[in-house]
C-alpha positions in Angstrom: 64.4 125.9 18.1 68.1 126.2 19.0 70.2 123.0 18.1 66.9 120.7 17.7 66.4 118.9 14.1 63.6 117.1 13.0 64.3 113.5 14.1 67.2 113.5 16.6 67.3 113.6 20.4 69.1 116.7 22.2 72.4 115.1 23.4 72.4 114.4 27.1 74.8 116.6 29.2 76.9 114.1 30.6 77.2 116.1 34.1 73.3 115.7 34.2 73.4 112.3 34.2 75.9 111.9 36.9 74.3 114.1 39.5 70.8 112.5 38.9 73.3 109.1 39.6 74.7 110.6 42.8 71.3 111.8 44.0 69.6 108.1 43.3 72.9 106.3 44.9 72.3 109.0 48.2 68.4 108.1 47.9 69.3 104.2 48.0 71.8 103.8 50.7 68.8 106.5 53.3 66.8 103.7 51.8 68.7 100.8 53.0 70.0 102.8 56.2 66.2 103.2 57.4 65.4 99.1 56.1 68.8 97.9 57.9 68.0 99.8 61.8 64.8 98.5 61.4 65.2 95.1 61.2 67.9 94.8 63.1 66.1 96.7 65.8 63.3 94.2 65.5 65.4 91.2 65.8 67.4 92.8 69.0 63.5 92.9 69.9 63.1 89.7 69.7 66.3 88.6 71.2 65.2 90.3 74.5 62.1 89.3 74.7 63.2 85.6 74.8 66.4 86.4 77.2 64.3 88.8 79.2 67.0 91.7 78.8 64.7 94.9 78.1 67.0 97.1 75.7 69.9 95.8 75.6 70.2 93.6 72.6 67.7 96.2 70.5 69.4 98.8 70.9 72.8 96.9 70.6 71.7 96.1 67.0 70.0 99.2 66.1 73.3 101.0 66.4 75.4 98.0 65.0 72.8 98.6 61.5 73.6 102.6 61.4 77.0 101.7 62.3 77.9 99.4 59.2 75.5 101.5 56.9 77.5 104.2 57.7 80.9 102.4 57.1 79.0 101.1 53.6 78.3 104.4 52.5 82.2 105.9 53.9 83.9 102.9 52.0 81.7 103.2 48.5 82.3 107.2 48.3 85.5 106.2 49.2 86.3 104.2 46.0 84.0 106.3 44.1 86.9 109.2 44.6 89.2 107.5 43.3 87.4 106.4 40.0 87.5 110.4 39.8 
């Protein structure tokens, strides 16, 4: 048992714990990326369906969602470069 003692933790490799962060920030933003074109391809739904305009609005907002998500995701990578 290589660098273990009786009563103390391992030390955590630092670089571990930063790519588990990077894969759990990645996982988030598909989560809120998949949430965001959803709902807002929902309420374009919506929209035509009370204006009578078949696509229009939906897919108007659908792209509008991936759009800014995308932007999100640019502009928080972005700043997480330069905290490197």
């Amino acid at each position: 048992m290589k660098g273990y003692q009786i009563g103390r933790k391992p030390k955590e490799d630092p670089h571990q714990v930063r790519k588990i962060s990077e894969i759990l920030m990645l996982s988030a933003w598909g989560f809120a990326m998949v949430l965001s074109s959803f709902l807002f391809l929902y309420f374009g739904y919506l929209i035509d369906e009370i204006l009578g305009t078949t696509p229009n609005f939906m897919l108007c907002s659908f792209f509008l969602a991936i759009g800014l998500c995308i932007w999100k995701l640019y502009y928080e990578a972005k700043e997480r470069g330069k905290k490197i």
